[in-house]
LUMDOFI-239971 format. One record per residue (C-alpha): z, x, y; residue in three letters; residue number from 0. Coordinates in steps of 0.5 Angstrom, whole numbers, always signed. Example, Ala and Ser with C-alpha at 12.3 -4.5 7.8 and 13.67 -1.06 7.14 Angstrom:
LUMDOFI-239971
up:east:north:type:seq
+16:+25:-9:ala:0
+14:+27:-2:ser:1
***
This chain:
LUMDOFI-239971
up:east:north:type:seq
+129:-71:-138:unk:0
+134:-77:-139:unk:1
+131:-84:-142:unk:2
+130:-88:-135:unk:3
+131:-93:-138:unk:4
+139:-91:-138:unk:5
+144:-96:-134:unk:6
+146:-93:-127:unk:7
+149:-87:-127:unk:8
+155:-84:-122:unk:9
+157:-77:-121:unk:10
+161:-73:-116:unk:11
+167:-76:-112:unk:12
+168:-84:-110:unk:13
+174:-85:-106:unk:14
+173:-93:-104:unk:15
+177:-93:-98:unk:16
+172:-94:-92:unk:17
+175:-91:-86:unk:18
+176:-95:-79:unk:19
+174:-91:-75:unk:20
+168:-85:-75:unk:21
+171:-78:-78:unk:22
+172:-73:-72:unk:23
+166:-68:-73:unk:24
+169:-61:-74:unk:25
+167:-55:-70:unk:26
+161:-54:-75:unk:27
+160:-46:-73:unk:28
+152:-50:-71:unk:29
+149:-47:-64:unk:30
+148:-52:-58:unk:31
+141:-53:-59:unk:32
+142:-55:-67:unk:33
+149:-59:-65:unk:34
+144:-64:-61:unk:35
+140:-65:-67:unk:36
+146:-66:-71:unk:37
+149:-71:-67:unk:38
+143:-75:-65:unk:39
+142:-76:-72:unk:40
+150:-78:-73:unk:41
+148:-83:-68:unk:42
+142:-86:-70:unk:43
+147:-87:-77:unk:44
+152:-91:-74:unk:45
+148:-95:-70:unk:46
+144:-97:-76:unk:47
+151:-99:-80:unk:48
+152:-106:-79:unk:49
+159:-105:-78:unk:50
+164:-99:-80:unk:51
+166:-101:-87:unk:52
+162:-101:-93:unk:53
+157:-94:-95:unk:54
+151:-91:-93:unk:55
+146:-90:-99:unk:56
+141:-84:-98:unk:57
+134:-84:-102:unk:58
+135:-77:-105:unk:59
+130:-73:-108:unk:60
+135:-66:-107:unk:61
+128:-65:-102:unk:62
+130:-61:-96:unk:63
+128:-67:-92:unk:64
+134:-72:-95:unk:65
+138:-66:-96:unk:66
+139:-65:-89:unk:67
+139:-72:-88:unk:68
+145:-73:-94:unk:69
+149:-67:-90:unk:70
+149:-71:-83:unk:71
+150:-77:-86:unk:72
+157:-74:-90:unk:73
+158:-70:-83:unk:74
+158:-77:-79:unk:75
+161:-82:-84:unk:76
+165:-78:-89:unk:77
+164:-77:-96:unk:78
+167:-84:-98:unk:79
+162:-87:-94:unk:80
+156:-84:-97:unk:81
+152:-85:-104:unk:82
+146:-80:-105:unk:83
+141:-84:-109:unk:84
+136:-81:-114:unk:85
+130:-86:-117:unk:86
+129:-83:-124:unk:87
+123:-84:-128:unk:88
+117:-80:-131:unk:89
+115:-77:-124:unk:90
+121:-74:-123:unk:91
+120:-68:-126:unk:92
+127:-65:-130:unk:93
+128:-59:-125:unk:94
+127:-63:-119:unk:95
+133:-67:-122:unk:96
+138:-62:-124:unk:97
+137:-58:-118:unk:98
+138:-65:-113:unk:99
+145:-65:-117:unk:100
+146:-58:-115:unk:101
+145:-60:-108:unk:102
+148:-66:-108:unk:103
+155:-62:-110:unk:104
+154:-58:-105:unk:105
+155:-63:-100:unk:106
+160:-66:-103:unk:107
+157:-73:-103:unk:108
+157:-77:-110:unk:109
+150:-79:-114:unk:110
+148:-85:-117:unk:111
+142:-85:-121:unk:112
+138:-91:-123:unk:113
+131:-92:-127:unk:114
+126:-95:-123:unk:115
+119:-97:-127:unk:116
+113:-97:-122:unk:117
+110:-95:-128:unk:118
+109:-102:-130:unk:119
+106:-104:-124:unk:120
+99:-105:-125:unk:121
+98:-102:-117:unk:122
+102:-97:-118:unk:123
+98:-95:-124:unk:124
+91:-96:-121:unk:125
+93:-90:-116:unk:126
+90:-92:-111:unk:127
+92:-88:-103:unk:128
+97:-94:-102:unk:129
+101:-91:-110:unk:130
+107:-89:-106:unk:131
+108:-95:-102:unk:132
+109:-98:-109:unk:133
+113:-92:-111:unk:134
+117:-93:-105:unk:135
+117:-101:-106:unk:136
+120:-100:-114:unk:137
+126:-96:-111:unk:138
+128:-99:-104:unk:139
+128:-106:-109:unk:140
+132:-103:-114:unk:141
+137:-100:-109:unk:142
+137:-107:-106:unk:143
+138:-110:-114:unk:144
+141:-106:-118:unk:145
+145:-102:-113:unk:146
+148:-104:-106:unk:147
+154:-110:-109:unk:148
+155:-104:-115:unk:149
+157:-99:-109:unk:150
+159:-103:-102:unk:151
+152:-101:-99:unk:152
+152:-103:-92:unk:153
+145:-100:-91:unk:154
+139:-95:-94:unk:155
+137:-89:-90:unk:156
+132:-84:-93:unk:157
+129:-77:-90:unk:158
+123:-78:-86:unk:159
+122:-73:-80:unk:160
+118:-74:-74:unk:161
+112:-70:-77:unk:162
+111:-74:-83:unk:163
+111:-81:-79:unk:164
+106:-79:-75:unk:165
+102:-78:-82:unk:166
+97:-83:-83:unk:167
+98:-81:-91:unk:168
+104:-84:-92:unk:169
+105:-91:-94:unk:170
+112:-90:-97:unk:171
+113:-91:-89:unk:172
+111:-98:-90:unk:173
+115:-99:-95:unk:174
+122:-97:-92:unk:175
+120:-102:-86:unk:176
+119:-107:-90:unk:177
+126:-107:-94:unk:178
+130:-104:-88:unk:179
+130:-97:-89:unk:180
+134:-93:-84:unk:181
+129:-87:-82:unk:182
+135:-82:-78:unk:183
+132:-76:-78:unk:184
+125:-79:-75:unk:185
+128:-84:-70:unk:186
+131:-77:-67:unk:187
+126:-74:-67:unk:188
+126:-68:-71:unk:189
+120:-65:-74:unk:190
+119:-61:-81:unk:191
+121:-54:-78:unk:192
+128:-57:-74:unk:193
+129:-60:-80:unk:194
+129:-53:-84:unk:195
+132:-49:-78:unk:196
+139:-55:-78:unk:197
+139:-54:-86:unk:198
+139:-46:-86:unk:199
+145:-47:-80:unk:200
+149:-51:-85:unk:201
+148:-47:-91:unk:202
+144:-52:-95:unk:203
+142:-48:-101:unk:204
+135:-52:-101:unk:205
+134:-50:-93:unk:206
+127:-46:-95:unk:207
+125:-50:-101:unk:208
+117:-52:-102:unk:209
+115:-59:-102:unk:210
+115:-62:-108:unk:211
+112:-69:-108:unk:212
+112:-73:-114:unk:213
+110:-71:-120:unk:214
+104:-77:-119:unk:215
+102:-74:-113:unk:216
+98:-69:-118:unk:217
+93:-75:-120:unk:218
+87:-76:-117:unk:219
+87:-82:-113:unk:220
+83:-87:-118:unk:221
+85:-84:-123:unk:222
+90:-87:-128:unk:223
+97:-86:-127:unk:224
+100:-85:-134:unk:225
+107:-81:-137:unk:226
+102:-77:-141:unk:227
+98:-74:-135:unk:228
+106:-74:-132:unk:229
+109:-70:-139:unk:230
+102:-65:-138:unk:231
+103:-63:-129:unk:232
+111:-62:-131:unk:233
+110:-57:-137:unk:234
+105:-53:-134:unk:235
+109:-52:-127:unk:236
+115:-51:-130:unk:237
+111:-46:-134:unk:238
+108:-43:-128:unk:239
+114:-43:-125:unk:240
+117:-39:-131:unk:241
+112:-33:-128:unk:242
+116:-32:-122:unk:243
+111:-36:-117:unk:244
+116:-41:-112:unk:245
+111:-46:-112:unk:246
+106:-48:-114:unk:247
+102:-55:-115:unk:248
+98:-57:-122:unk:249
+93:-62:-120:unk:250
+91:-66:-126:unk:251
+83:-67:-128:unk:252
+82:-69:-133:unk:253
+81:-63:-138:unk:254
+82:-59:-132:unk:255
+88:-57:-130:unk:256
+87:-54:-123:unk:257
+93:-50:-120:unk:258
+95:-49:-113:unk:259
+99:-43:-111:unk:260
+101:-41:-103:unk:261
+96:-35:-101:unk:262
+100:-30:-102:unk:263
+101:-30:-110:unk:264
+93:-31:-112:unk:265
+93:-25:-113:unk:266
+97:-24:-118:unk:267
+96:-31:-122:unk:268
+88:-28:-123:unk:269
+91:-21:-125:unk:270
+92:-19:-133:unk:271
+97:-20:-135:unk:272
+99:-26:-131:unk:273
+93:-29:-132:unk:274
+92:-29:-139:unk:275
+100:-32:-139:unk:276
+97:-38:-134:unk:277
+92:-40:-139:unk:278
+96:-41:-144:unk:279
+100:-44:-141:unk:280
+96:-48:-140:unk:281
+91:-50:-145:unk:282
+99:-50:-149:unk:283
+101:-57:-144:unk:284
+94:-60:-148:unk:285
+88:-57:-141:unk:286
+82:-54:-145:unk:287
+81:-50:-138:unk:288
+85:-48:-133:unk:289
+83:-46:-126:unk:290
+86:-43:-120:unk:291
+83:-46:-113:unk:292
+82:-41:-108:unk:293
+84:-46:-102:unk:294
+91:-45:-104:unk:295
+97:-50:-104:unk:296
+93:-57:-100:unk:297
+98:-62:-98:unk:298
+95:-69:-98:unk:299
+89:-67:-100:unk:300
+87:-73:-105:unk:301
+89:-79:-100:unk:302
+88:-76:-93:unk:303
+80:-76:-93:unk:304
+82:-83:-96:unk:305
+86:-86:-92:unk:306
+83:-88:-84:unk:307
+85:-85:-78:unk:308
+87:-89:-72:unk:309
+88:-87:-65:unk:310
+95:-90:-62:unk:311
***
């Protein structure tokens, strides 16, 4: 992975000519019903545009969530109106990056990347459930800084959906609120499975990828943040990836490196010789012991029983 500490980086096409007036969406190909979901969301865009000049920036991790969210955003304001944002930093794993430029390209929407430094956030560091609102925090502030003058920014969006805002374990909203974010997707209401279905209707090559949360989300809560840690989940999903699981999630236990796979592949990882590969795998990124849990992918599992549910 690139040093972080780089200076900004922009790729793909950036024609600086905001337009007067919103594009004239093309006849898509997209059913009724998914039509209303995409013009709904267009219509959220424009309302949070302060006016119509200046870009959109999209919080981008090349997730399905901000992937449909940079694709509409291209559809309802054009591609010159339109920067794909990626916060780089040791808890972007490499092949997250890689693949969100894949992803990006295909939109056809321009990426800037800038280095964030939650890591140097003592908060941040001490992992407790609110690390994502720090996470969040560094990367709407460095968007604010480092990025909105640099590209005529008129305002920032990222790809909550309607099921994530309902999730008590999501502090990042919190952050996105407090800078102003832009939550198209939410505020018109399309939940995960929406989300995917719009994807697929517009050929994004990530319409069915899995959840991929930082890789800080690996480390139990009050347990120290650290580039090590970080270094250690990468290599061993990467590893793990290797052996043709899809997904897959490595949570760091010290010594331990418990690794979660969906219910269908644990057979196989507990099977010769596959699971000898997965141990060597890895006591290699510096495990002494290596197990598969059995309950499968968990999402949420460490800030969830953490976190306090209140009725609305």
């Amino acid at each position: 992975m690139t040093d972080p500490s780089t200076q900004i980086d922009e790729t793909g096409p950036m024609t600086p000519s905001p337009r007067d007036a919103w594009p004239v969406e093309s006849n898509d190909g997209l059913p009724p019903h998914l039509r209303r979901h995409a013009d709904l969301v267009a219509d959220h865009i424009r309302r949070g545009m302060p006016s119509r000049t200046g870009r959109l920036g999209v919080a981008f991790s090349g997730g399905v969530d901000s992937g449909l969210l940079l694709a509409l955003a291209v559809r309802a304001l054009g591609p010159a109106r339109v920067v794909a944002v990626i916060g780089v930093s040791p808890s972007l794993a490499a092949d997250e990056r890689r693949g969100a430029h894949d992803v990006a390209a295909h939109i056809g929407a321009p990426i800037v990347e800038v280095p964030t430094h939650e890591g140097d956030n003592p908060a941040y560091r001490a992992n407790g459930p609110d690390r994502c609102f720090h996470c969040k925090d560094e990367l709407f502030t460095r968007i604010s800084d480092d990025v909105a003058a640099a590209h005529e920014l008129a305002a920032v969006a990222y790809g909550e959906n309607a099921d994530d805002a309902r999730r008590p374990d999501r502090p990042g909203s919190r952050a996105a609120t407090e800078h102003g974010v832009l939550r198209p997707l939410a505020d018109a209401g399309l939940t995960k499975s929406d989300v995917r279905a719009l994807a697929r209707a517009l050929g994004l090559p990530n319409a069915d990828k899995p959840a991929a949360p930082c890789l800080a989300s690996r480390i139990p809560h009050f347990s120290r943040v650290d580039p090590a840690k970080l270094a250690q989940v990468e290599q061993l999903e990467a590893a793990v990836r290797a052996l043709g699981f899809v997904d897959c999630r490595v949570r760091h236990h010290g010594q331990v490196a418990r690794i979660e796979l969906p219910d269908p592949d644990l057979e196989r990882a507990m099977s010769a010789p596959v699971r000898t590969a997965v141990h060597e795998a890895g006591r290699a990124a510096g495990f002494t012991f290596v197990a598969v849990d059995v309950a499968g992918i968990q999402s949420g599992a460490f800030t969830l029983p953490l976190v306090q549910v209140t009725g609305g």
